[in-house]
Biotite code that builds the C-alpha atoms (Angstrom):
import biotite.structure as struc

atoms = struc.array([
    struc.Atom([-8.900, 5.198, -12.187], chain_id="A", res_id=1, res_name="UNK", atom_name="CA", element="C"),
    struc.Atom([-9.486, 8.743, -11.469], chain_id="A", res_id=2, res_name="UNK", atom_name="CA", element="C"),
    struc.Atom([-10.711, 9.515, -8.132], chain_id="A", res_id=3, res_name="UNK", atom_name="CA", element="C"),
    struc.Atom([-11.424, 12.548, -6.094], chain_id="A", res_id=4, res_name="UNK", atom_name="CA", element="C"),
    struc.Atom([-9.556, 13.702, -3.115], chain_id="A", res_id=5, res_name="UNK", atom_name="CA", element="C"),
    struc.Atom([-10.276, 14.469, 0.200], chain_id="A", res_id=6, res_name="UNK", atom_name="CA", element="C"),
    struc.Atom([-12.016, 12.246, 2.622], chain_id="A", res_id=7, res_name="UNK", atom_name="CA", element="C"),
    struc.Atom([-14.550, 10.985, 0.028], chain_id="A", res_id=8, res_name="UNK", atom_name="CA", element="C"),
    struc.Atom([-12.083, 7.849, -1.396], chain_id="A", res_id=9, res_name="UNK", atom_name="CA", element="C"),
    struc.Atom([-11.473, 6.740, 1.281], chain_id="A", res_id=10, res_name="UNK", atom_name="CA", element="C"),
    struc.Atom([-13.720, 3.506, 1.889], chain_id="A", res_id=11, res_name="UNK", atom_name="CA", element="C"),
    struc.Atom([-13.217, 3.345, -1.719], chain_id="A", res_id=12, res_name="UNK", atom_name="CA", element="C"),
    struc.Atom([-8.915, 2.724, -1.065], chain_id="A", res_id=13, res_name="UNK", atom_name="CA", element="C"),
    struc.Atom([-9.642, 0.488, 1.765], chain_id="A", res_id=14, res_name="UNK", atom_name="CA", element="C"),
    struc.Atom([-11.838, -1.824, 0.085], chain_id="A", res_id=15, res_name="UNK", atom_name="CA", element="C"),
    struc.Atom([-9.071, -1.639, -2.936], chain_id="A", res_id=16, res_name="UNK", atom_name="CA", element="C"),
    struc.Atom([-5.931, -2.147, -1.052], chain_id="A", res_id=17, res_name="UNK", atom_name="CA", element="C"),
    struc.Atom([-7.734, -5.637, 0.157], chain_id="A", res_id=18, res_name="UNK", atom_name="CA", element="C"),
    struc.Atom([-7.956, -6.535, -3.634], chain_id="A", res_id=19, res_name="UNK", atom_name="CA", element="C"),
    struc.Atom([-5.263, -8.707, -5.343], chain_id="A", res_id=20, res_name="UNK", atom_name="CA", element="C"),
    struc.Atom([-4.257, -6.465, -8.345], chain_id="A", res_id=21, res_name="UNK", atom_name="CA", element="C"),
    struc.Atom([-1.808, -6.576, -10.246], chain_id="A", res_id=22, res_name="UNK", atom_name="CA", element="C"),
    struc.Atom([-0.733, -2.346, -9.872], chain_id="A", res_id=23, res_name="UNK", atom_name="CA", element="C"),
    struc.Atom([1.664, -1.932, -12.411], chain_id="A", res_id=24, res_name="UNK", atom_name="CA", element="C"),
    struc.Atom([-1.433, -2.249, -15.091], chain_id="A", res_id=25, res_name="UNK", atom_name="CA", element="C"),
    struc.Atom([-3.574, 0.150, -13.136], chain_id="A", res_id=26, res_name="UNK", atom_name="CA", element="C"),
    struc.Atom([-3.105, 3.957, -13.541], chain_id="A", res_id=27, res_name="UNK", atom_name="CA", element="C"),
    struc.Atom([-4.486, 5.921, -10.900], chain_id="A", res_id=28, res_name="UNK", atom_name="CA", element="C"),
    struc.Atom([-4.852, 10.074, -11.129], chain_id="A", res_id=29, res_name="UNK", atom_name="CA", element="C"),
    struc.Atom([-6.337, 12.237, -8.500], chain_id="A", res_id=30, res_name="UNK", atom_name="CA", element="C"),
    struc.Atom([-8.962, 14.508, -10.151], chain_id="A", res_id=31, res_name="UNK", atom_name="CA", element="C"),
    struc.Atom([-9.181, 17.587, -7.929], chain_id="A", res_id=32, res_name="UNK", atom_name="CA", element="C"),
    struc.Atom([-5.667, 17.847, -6.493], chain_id="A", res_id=33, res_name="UNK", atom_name="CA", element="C"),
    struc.Atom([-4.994, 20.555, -4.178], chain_id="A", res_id=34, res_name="UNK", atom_name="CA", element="C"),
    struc.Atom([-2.016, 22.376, -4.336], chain_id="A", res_id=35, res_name="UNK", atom_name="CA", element="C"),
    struc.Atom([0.028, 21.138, -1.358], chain_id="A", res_id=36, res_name="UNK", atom_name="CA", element="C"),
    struc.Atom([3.794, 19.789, -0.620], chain_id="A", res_id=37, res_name="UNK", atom_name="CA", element="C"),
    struc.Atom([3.391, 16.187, -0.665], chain_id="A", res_id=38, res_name="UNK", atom_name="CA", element="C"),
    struc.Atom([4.128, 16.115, 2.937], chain_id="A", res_id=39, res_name="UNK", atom_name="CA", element="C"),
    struc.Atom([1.196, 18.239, 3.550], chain_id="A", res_id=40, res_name="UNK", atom_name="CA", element="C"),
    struc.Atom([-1.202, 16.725, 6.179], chain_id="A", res_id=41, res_name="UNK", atom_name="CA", element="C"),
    struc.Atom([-4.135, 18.017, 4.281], chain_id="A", res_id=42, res_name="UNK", atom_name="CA", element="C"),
    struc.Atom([-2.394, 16.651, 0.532], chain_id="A", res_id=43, res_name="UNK", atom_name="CA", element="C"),
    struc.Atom([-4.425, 13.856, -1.625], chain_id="A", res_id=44, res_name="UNK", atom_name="CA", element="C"),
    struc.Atom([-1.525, 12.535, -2.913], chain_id="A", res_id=45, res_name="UNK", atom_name="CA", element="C"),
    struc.Atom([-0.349, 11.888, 0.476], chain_id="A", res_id=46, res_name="UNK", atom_name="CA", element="C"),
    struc.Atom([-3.768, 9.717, 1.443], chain_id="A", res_id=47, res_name="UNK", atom_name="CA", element="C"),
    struc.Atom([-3.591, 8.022, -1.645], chain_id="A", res_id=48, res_name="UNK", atom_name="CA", element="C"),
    struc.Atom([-0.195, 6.696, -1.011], chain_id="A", res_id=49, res_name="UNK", atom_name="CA", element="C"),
    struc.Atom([-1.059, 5.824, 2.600], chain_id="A", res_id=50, res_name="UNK", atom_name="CA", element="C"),
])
């Protein structure tokens, strides 16, 4: 699943954290990263691991 960051995925991650997958046969790739530390309040990485 390739998704794009910023607020726009959001919904989209809440409504998927509620599903039962199994994660370790989905690969998941942000496809406008920004370049930010991880730690970054503003990083995509960072919301997507929230």
């Amino acid at each position: 699943m390739a998704v794009s960051g910023g607020r726009t995925p959001v919904d989209l991650f809440e409504e998927v954290s509620k599903l039962k997958l199994d994660w370790s046969k989905v690969d998941l790739t942000l496809a406008d990263e920004r370049w930010l530390d991880v730690k970054h309040k503003d990083s995509n990485e960072s919301l997507v691991k929230k």
